[in-house]
PLY file of the C-alpha trace (Angstrom):
ply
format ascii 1.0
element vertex 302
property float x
property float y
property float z
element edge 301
property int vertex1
property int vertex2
end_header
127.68 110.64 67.31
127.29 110.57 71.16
129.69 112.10 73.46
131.38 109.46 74.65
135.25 108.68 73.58
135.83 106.97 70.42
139.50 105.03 71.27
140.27 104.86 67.73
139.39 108.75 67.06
141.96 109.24 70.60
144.23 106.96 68.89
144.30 108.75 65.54
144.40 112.02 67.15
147.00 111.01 69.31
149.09 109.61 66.37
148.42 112.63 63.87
150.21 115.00 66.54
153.01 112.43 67.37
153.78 112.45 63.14
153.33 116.62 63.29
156.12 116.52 65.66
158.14 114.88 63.81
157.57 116.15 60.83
158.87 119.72 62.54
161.88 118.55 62.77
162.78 117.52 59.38
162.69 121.11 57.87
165.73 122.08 59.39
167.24 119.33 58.00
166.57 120.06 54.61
168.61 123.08 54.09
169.60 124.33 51.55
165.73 123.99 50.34
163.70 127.01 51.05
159.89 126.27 52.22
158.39 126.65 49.09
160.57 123.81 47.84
159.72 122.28 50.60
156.42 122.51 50.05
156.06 121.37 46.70
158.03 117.95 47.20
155.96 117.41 49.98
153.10 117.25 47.58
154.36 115.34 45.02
155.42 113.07 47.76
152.11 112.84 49.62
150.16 112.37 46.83
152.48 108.85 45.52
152.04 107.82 49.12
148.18 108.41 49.34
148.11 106.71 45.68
149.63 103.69 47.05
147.31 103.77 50.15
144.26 103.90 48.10
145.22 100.83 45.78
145.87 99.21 49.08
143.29 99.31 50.46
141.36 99.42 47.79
139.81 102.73 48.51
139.14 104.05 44.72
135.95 103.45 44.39
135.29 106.27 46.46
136.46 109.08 43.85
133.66 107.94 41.08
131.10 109.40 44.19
132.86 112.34 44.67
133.50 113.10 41.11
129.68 112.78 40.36
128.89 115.11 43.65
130.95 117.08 42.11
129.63 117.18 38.39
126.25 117.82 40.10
126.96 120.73 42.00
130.08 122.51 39.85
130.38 125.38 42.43
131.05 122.47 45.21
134.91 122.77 43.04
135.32 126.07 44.62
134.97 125.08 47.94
137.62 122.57 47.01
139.77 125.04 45.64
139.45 127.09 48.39
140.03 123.90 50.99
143.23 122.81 49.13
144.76 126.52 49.60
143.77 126.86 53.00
145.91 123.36 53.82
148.35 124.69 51.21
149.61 127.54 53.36
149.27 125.56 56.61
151.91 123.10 54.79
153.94 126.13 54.04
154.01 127.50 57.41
155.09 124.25 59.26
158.23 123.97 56.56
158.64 127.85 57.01
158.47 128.13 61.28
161.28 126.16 61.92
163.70 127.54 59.04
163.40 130.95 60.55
163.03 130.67 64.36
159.28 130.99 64.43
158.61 127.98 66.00
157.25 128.94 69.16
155.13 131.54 67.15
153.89 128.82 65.21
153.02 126.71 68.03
150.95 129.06 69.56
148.82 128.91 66.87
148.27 125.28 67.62
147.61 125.94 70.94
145.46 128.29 70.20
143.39 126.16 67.70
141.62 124.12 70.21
139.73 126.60 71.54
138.52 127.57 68.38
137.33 124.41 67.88
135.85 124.09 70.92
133.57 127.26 70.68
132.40 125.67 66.78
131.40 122.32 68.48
129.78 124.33 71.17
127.98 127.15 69.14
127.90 125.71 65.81
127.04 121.72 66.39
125.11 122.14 69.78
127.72 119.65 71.55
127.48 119.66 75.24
130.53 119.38 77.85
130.42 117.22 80.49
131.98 118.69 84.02
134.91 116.85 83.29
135.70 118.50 79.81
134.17 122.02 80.90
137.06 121.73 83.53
139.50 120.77 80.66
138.55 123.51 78.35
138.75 126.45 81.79
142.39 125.31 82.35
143.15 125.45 78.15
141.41 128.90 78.00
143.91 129.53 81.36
147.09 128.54 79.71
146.36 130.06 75.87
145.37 133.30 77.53
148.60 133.86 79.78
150.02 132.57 76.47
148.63 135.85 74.58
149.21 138.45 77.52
153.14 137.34 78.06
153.86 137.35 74.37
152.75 140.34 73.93
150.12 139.71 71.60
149.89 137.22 68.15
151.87 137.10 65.56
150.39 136.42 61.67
151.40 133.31 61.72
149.77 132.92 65.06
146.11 134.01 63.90
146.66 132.26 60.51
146.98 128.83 62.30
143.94 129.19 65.22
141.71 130.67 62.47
142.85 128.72 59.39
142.29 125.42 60.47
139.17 125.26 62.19
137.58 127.22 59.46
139.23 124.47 57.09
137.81 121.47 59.30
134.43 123.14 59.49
134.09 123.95 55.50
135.35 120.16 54.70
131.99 118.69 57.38
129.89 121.13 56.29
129.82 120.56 52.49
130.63 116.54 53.45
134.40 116.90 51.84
135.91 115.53 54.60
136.31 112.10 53.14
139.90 110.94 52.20
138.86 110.93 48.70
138.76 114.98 49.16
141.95 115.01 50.47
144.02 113.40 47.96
141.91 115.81 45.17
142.90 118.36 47.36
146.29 117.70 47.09
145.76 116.88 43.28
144.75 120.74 42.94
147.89 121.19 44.72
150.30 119.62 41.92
150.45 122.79 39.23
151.93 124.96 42.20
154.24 122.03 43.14
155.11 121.38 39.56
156.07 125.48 39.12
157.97 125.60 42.00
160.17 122.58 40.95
160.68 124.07 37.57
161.18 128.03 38.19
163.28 126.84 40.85
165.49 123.72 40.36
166.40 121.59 43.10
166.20 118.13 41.38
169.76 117.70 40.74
170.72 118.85 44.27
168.27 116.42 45.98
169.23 113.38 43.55
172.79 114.04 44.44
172.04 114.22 48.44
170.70 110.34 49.72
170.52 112.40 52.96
168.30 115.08 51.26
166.58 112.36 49.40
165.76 110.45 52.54
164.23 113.28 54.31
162.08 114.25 51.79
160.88 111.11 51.03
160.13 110.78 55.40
158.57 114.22 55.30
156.13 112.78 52.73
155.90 109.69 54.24
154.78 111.23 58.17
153.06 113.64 56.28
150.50 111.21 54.64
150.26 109.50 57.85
149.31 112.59 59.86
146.75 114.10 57.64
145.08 110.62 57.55
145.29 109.92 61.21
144.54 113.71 61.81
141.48 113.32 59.47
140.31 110.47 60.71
139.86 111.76 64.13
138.21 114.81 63.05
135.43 112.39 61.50
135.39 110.41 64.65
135.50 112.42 67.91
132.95 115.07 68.56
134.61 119.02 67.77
134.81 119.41 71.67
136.84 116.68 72.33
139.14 117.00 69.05
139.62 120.53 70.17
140.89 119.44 73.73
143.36 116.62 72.55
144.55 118.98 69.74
146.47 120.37 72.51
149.04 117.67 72.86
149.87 118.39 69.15
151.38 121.73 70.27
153.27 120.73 73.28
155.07 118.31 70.98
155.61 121.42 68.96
156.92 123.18 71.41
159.07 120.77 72.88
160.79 120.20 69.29
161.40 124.31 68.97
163.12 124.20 72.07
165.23 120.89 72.47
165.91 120.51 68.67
165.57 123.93 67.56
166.91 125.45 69.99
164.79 128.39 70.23
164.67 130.31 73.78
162.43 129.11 76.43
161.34 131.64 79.43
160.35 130.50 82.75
157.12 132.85 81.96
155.88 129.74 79.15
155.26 127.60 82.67
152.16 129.43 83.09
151.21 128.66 79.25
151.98 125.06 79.49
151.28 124.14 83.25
147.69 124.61 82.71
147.17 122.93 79.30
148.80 119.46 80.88
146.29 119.57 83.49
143.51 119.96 81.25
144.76 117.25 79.54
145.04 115.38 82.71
141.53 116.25 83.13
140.33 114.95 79.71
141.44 111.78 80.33
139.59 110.69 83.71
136.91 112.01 81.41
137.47 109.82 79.08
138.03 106.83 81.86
134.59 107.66 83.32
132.92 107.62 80.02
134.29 103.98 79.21
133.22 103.07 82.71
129.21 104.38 82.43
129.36 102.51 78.51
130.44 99.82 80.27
127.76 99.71 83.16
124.66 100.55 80.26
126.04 97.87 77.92
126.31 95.36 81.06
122.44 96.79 82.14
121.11 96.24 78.87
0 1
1 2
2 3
3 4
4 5
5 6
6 7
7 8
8 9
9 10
10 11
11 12
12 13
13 14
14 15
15 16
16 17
17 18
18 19
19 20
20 21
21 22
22 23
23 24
24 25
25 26
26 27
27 28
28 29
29 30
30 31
31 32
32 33
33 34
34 35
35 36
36 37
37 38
38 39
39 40
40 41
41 42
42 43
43 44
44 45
45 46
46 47
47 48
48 49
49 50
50 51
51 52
52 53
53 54
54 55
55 56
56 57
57 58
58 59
59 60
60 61
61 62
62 63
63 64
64 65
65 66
66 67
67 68
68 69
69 70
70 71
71 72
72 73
73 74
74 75
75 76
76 77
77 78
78 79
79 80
80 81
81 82
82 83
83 84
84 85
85 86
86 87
87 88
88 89
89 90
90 91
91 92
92 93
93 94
94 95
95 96
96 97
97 98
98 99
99 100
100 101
101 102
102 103
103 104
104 105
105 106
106 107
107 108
108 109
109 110
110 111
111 112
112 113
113 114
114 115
115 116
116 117
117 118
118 119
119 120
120 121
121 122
122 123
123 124
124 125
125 126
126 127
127 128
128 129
129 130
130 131
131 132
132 133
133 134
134 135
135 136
136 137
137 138
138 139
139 140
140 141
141 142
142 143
143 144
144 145
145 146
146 147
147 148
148 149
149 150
150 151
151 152
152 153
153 154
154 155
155 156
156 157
157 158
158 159
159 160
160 161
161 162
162 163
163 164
164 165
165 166
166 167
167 168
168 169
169 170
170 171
171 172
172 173
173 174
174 175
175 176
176 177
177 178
178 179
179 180
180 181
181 182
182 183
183 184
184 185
185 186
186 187
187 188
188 189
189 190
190 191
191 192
192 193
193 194
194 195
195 196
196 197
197 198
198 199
199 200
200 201
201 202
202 203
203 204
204 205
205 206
206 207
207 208
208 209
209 210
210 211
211 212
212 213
213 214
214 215
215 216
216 217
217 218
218 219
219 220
220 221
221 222
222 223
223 224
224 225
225 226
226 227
227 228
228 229
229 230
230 231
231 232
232 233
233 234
234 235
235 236
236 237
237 238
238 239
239 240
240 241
241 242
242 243
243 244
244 245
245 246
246 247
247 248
248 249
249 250
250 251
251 252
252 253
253 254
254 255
255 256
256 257
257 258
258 259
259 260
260 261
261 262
262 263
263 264
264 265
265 266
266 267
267 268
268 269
269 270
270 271
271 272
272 273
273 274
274 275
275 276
276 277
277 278
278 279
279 280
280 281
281 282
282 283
283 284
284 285
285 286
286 287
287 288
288 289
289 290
290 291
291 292
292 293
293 294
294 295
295 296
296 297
297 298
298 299
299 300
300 301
């Protein structure tokens, strides 16, 4: 893939952290479930939705490839395995954060993340930065590092976002999983924790006797499905530099949900976390302006 901007990899991104920020509201809203309830409707949930998707679109035939990938090379099932818990937890934590006032801890994680990403596209897939984006990623490392020296330092759930994902995203291209045939089978791998949870720990009668419960869950599943596939998507699309950089809108949605619907405590201190992030992002997208423009010019040349 060259360097230049996909706009439908922007778009998805984009779109995939506007759904994540939603979808950090609704846990709050589904009191008196705990996040491991949470979690395992949100399974069930996803994986009717995907199901539906998939006849739609008539996207099926993909799974009889996978399948015999996987018959080949058995061990390829671990890696699965291993994917499927790794996006397991991070489902946990963003049902868990805003039940118990660790948003912001949460979403420090997330701003975090991009960075990580960054240095694997760098390192790990040789991509280069233009001056534009080099900029970009200077003012991110500015804002996530005054992020870490006025917290204090990270929380768990802190290092268990930056690290998590990007090692999930990187194990999913490496061993060619990240199709959205893996994810539903990921989420199929999912189902006996899901189907535990429900049964060790009843909710069904609660939840068919709440249409505001009901509704929720069914939205959670719903924006869920829709930001893994979007957020997917633009992980297959945009190089990991550039996916890293425009992850960082995802957490500034986070963070404006913790503190306007959450109501967790904001310090004029977070300015110099945030201030520098928006100009990066700023930056990022005359990058992305003068990368159309020179396409442009070569196409019109050619």
């Amino acid at each position: 893939m060259t360097t230049s901007f996909s706009r439908a990899g922007v778009a998805a991104s984009l779109g995939a952290s506007a759904l994540f920020g939603g979808i950090f509201v609704l846990p709050s809203l589904l009191r008196p479930l705990d996040p491991v309830q949470i979690l395992g409707y949100r399974v069930v949930a996803m994986i009717g939705l995907l199901a539906l998707l998939f006849s739609a679109r008539r996207m099926w035939g993909e799974f009889p490839l996978l399948l015999r990938r996987l018959r080949e090379r058995p061990w390829l099932v671990g890696v699965l395995a291993a994917d499927a818990a790794q996006i397991g937890v991070q489902m946990w934590l963003f049902g868990w954060a805003p039940q118990t006032g660790h948003g912001l801890e949460v979403s420090l994680g997330y701003l975090l993340l991009p960075l990580t990403m960054v240095v694997v596209g760098v390192v790990v897939h040789r991509e280069r930065l233009s001056p534009w984006r080099t900029a970009a990623v200077l003012c991110a490392c500015a804002g996530a590092v005054a992020a870490v020296v006025l917290s204090g330092g990270l929380g768990w759930a802190t290092v268990l976002v930056a690290l998590g994902m990007p090692l999930y995203l990187v194990t999913r291209r490496a061993f060619a999983l990240d199709s959205f045939a893996a994810q539903l089978l990921e989420l199929v791998l999912l189902l006996p924790f899901a189907a535990v949870v429900l049964v060790t720990r009843p909710s069904l009668e609660l939840v068919a006797g709440s249409p505001r419960l009901a509704g929720a869950l069914l939205l959670l599943g719903v924006l869920s499905a829709g930001g893994f596939t979007l957020y997917l998507t633009a992980g297959r699309l945009l190089p990991f530099t550039v996916f890293g950089v425009l992850s960082y809108v995802e957490p500034v949605l986070l963070v404006v949900v913790a503190l306007a619907v959450l109501g967790e405590p904001w310090r004029l201190t977070d300015v110099f976390t945030y201030a520098p992030i928006c100009v990066g992002l700023a930056l990022l997208a005359v990058d992305a302006h003068l990368s159309r423009v020179r396409h442009r010019d070569l196409t019109a040349v050619a």
